[in-house]
N, C-alpha and C positions, 0 to 999 in steps of 0.2 A: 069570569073565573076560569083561564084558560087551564091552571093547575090547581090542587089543591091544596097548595101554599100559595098562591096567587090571586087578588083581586083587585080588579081597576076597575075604576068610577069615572064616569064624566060625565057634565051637567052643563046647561046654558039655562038659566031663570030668567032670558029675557034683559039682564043689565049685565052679566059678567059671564064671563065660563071658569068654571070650579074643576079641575081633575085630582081625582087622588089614587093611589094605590096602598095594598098591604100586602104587607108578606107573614106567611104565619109559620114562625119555625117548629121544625116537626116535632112534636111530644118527645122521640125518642133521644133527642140531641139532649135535652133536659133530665132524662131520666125517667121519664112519664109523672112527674109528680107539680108542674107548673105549665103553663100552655102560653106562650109569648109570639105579640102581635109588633112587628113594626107598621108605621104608618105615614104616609107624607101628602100633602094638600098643598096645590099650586091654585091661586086664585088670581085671575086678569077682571080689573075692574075699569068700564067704559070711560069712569069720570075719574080723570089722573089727577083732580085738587084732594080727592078724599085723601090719598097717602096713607093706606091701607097697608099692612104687613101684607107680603102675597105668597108666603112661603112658610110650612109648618109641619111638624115633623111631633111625633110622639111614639111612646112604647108601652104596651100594654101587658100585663101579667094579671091571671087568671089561676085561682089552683084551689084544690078543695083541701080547705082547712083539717077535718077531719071525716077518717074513717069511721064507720057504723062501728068495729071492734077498737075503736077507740075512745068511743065514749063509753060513759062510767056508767057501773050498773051495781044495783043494791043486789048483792047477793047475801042469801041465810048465814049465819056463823057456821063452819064448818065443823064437820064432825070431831071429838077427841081421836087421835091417832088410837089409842090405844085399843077402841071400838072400834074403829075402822078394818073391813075385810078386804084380802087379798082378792087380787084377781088372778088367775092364773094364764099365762100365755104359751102359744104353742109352739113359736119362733125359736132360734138357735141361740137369740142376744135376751129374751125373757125369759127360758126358762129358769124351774123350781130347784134349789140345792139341799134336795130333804138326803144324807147320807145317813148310814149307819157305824159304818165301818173306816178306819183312820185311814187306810188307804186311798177310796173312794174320795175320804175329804181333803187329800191332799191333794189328788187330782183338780177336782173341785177346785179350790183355792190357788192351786197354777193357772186352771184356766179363768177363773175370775180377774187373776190379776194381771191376764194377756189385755181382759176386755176395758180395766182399770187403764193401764195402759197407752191403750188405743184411746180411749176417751180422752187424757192428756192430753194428746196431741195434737187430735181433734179443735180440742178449745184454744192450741197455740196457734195452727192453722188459722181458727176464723180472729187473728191478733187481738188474743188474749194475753192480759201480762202478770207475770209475780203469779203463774198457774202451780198451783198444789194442789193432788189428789192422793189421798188416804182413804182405806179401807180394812175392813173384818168381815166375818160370816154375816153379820147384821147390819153394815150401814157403812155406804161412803159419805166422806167430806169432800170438797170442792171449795177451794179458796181462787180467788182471781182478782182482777183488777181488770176492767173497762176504758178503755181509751178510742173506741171504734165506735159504738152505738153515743155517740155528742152528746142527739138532740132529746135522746130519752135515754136514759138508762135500763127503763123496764124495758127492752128489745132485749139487751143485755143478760140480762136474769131467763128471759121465755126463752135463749137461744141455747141457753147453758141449761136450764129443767129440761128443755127439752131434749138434747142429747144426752144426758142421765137417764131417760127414760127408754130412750130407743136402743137405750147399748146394756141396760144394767139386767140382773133377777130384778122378778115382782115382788119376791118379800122383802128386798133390803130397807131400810131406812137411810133418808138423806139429809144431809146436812150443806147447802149453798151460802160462801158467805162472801160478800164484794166487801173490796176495800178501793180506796182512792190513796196510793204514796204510801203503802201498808197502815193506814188509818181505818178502821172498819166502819161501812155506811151502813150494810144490814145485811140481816141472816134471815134465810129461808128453813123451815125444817118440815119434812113431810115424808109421807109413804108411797117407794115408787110405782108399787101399784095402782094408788089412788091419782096418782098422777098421769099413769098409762093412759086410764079410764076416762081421764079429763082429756087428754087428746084423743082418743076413740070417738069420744060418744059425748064431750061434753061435762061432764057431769062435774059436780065442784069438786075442786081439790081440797085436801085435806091440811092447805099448808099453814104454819105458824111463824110469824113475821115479826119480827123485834129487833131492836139495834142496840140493844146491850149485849147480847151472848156473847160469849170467847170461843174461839176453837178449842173443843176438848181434842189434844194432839196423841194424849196415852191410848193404848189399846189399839191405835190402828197403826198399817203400814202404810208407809208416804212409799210413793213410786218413784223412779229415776230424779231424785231432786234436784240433781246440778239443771235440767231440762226449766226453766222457770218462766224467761224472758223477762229478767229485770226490767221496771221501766225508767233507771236513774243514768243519767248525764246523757239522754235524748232531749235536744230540745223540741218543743212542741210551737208550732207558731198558728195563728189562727187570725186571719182575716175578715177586715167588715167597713163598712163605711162607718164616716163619722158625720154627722148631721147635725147642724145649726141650722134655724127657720125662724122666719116672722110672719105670721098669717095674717093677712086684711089688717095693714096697719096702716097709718097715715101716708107713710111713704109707697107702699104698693099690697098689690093684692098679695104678692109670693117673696120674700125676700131669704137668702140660704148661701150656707158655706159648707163646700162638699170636699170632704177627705178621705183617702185612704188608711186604715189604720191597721198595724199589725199588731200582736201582742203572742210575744213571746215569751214560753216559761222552761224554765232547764230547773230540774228535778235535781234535786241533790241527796237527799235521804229521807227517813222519814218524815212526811209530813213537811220538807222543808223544799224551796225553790231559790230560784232568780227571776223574777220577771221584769221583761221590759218591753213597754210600748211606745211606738214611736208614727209617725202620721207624716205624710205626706200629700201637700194640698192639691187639689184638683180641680174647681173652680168654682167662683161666688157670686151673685147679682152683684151692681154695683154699688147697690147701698151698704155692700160688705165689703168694697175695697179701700184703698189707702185715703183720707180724708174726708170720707163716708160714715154716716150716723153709727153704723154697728161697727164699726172697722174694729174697733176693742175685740167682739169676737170673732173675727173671724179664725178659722182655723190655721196653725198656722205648720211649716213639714219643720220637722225634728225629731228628737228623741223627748217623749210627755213623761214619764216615769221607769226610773229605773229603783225595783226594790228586793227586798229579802224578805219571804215569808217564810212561816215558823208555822204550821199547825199542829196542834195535838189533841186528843182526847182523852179526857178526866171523866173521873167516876163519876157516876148516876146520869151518865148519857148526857156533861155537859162539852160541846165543843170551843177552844180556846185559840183563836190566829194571832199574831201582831207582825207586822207589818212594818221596815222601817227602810228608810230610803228617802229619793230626789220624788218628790210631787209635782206636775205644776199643772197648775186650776190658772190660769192666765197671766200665773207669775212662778217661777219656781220657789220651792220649800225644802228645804230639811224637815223631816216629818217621821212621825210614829204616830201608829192605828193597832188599839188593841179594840180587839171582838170576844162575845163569850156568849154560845148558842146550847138552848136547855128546850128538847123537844120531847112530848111526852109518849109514851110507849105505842099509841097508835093515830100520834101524829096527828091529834085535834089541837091541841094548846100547845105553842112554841113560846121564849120566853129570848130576848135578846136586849143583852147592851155594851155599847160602843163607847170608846170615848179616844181620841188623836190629839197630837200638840205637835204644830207647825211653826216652821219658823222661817220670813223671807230669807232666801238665799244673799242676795242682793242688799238690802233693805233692813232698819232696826223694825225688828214690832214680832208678834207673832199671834197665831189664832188659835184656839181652844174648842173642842167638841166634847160633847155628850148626850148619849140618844139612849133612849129605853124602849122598848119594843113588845109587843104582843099581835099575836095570829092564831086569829081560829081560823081552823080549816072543815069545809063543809064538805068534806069527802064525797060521799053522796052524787054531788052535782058540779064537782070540779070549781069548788069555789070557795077561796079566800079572806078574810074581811081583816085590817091590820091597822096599827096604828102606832105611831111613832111623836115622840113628844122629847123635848131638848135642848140644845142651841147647836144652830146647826154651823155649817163653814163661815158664812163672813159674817157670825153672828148674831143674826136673828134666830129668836127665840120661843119657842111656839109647838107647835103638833101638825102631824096629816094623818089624814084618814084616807088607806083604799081599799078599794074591793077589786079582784081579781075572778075574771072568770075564763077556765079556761076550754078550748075547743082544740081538742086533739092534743097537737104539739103547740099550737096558736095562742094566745091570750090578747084580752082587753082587760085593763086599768082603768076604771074611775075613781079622781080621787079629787079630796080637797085638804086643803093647805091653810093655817091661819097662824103667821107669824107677822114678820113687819107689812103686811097684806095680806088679803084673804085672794084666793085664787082655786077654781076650779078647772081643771082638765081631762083629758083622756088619753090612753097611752097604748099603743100597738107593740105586741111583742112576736115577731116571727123569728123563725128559725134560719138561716142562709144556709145550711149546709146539708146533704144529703141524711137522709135517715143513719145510712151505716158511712162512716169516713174511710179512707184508706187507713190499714193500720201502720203503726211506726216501722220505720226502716231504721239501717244504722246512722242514717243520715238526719231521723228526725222525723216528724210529722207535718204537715199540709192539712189544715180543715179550714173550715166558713165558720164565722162565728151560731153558736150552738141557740144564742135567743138574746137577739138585736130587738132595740125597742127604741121608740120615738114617740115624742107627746108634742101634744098640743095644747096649752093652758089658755086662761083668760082671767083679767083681775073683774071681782065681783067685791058687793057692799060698801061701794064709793061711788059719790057724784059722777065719777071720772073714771075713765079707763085707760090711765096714762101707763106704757108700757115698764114691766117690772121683770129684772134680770137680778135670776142672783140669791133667790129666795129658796129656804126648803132645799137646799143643795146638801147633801152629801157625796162625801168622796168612796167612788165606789172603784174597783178594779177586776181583773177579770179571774182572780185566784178568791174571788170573797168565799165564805161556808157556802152560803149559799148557792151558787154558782159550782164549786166544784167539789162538794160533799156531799149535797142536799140536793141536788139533781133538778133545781131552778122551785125547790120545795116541793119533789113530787117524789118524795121517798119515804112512804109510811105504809104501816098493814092497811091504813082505812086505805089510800091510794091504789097499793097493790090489788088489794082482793076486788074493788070495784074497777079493777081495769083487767082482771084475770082472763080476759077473750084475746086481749093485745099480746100475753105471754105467748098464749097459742099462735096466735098469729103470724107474731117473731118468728117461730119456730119454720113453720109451715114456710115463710119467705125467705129465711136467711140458711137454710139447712143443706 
């Protein structure tokens, strides 16, 4: 190991000599958050009838899933605000605005609304979008929108308490509320002194979390509002691979079609987009090329969907997308996908259903969806259980059941499927993109996709294990609720309050 990105190996066993080297590139090139090994192995073998591969080459990644302030923790129900005591601070950005006299409070009130203000701008600085701050003697609000923290959103929320806290009085009252395309995901509300005290010394916050509230806009003053950073007609594009596999099948141990895929969306108004994704192939075993068993799938470059989304949200906390545009699932469509998600106040029981009608482009015929959904959520422990029942895209008709458990930003899926076959598998969801992305420019946005997933199935309860493509398929995209409202389903009070060390955390890293 002459460096410490450097090591070289070499062996003689007697029949061949083996050399290999690695190179390990440096944590900080990464970001410190993945550790990546190259490797290559030269092998000379005495007996040249064997005809042995003598040349091998691999890449290794290594990264810790999750942080200790990223796992969940059961914390007590916080206190009523209204019981809750101030803390008093001795700083220049906390202190108390106890006046008497109207003069004093005028003062008071210009300088409050220098520190108003400054905290705006703050939050446009760290690209933050659609920012509004309002304020009174009693309590600011803080509206924003998220297009920087991807891979979680609660960084988002702990980066924004937590500049409310560093900049505001201790007696005010706050009001945080994110929206996605001026659509609202959830509102924060708490005492910023109680909130101080959680960043001081830990102690639980006093916050109340629900995704019904509105902005009350009366009573307070909004600051400089032309200052906003709209986030419509940026387009946003986000990168990932695309992966088809065959594991330990007849025709080989590893079989795969590897593409690049981008997925672009340009914002148009509320709640509305264009998205389009498009793939470009980059290369496949041969049992995935042209007159090859899988050749049907292989992945293939073009443009896979170009569509129009429409979301909105309707009383009693129901959310409603549809979706109409060019699909293609290995053939193109004319299509419409409507969705309608009903999640309940603190995000244990969610309620979902779907239903599409496609039509070949090409081709007379057309295919029919409808899917009905339930999840509980085990707050708690960062875990999932879900189930879906329907007929799905090429019309098998049936259910699956998974369970999700998540670590950190990380998850694993087991699930099982029983339609035109029964099929058990397992599914990896990582995240590609750094914790915090670049925010938007005039030119648009550059991220990783925010939670890339691949499975591995296998057909069970038959004689046979004859391979089965096609099944338990829905057509997913990458504007679904879930995905870009729902925060990949980690947006609820039970979520937030047992991951309330991550808010801190955010703060403390991104400040």
């Amino acid at each position: 190991m002459p460096f410490t990105w450097l090591t070289i190996a070499a062996e003689h066993d007697a029949q061949a000599l083996n050399a290999g080297v690695k190179v390990h590139v440096p944590s900080e090139w990464t970001g410190d958050w993945v550790d990546l090994t190259l490797s290559g192995k030269l092998y000379s073998d005495v007996d040249d009838n064997r005809n042995e591969d003598s040349a091998y080459f691999g890449i290794n990644a290594k990264f810790n899933v999750m942080k200790n302030e990223h796992r969940a923790k059961a914390f007590a129900a916080p206190m009523p605000m209204e019981n809750a005591k101030f803390i008093k601070a001795n700083s220049l950005t906390k202190q108390s605005y106890y006046v008497n006299d109207s003069e004093n409070q005028d003062t008071q009130t210009s300088n409050l609304e220098q520190q108003v203000i400054q905290l705006k701008y703050a939050l446009l600085k760290d690209g933050f979008e659609n920012v509004e701050v309002g304020f009174n003697n009693q309590e600011i609000s803080v509206i924003f929108e998220n297009h920087v923290f991807n891979r979680n959103e609660l960084d988002a929320l702990g980066l924004v308490l937590g500049r409310i806290q560093a900049s505001m009085p201790s007696e005010l009252r706050f009001t945080v509320t994110m929206k996605k395309f001026d659509i609202q995901q959830i509102q924060l509300k708490g005492l910023v002194a109680s909130y101080q005290a959680f960043i001081e010394n830990g102690s639980l916050p006093d916050l109340a979390v629900n995704q019904n509230d509105y902005v009350e806009r009366g009573g307070l003053k909004w600051v400089h509002h032309g200052a906003k950073n709209a986030p419509y007609w940026k387009p946003r594009v986000s990168l990932s691979p695309a992966l088809v596999t065959g594991f330990a099948t007849e025709l080989g141990v590893l079989d795969y079609s590897l593409a690049l895929q981008a997925d672009v969306s340009l914002p148009l108004w509320q709640g509305a987009s264009i998205d389009v994704s498009a793939r470009q192939h980059v290369a496949s075993s041969d049992d995935y090329k042209e007159g090859k068993p899988f050749h049907y799938y292989e992945h293939k470059s073009g443009v896979k969907d170009i569509l129009f989304t429409q979301t909105v949200k309707l009383p009693f906390n129901v959310y409603n997308q549809t979706q109409v545009g060019i699909y293609n699932e290995y053939y193109d469509y004319y299509g419409a996908k409507n969705q309608s998600v009903w999640q309940s106040p603190q995000g244990t029981h969610q309620f979902s259903f779907e239903a599409g009608y496609f039509e070949y482009k090409d081709y007379s015929g057309n295919r029919k969806t409808y899917l009905g959904g339930y999840r509980y959520n085990l707050s708690d422990y960062d875990i999932t259980l879900s189930a879906k029942a329907g007929k799905f895209f090429y019309g098998d008709t049936g259910f699956k059941l998974e369970s999700k458990f998540w670590f950190g930003d990380t998850a694993i899926d087991l699930f099982y499927q029983n339609t035109d076959v029964q099929m058990v598998g397992i599914g990896l969801n990582i995240p590609l993109t750094p914790r915090k992305d670049y925010g938007v420019t005039e030119f648009g946005q550059l991220t990783g996709n925010k939670n890339w997933r691949h499975q591995i199935r296998s057909r069970i309860g038959d004689s046979h294990n004859e391979l089965s493509f096609g099944t338990a398929i829905q057509i997913q995209t990458n504007q679904s609720i879930e995905r870009a409202y729902f925060n990949q389903d980690r947006l609820s009070s039970g979520y937030i309050l047992n991951h309330a060390e991550r808010l801190k955390e955010a703060y403390t890293t991104f400040k």
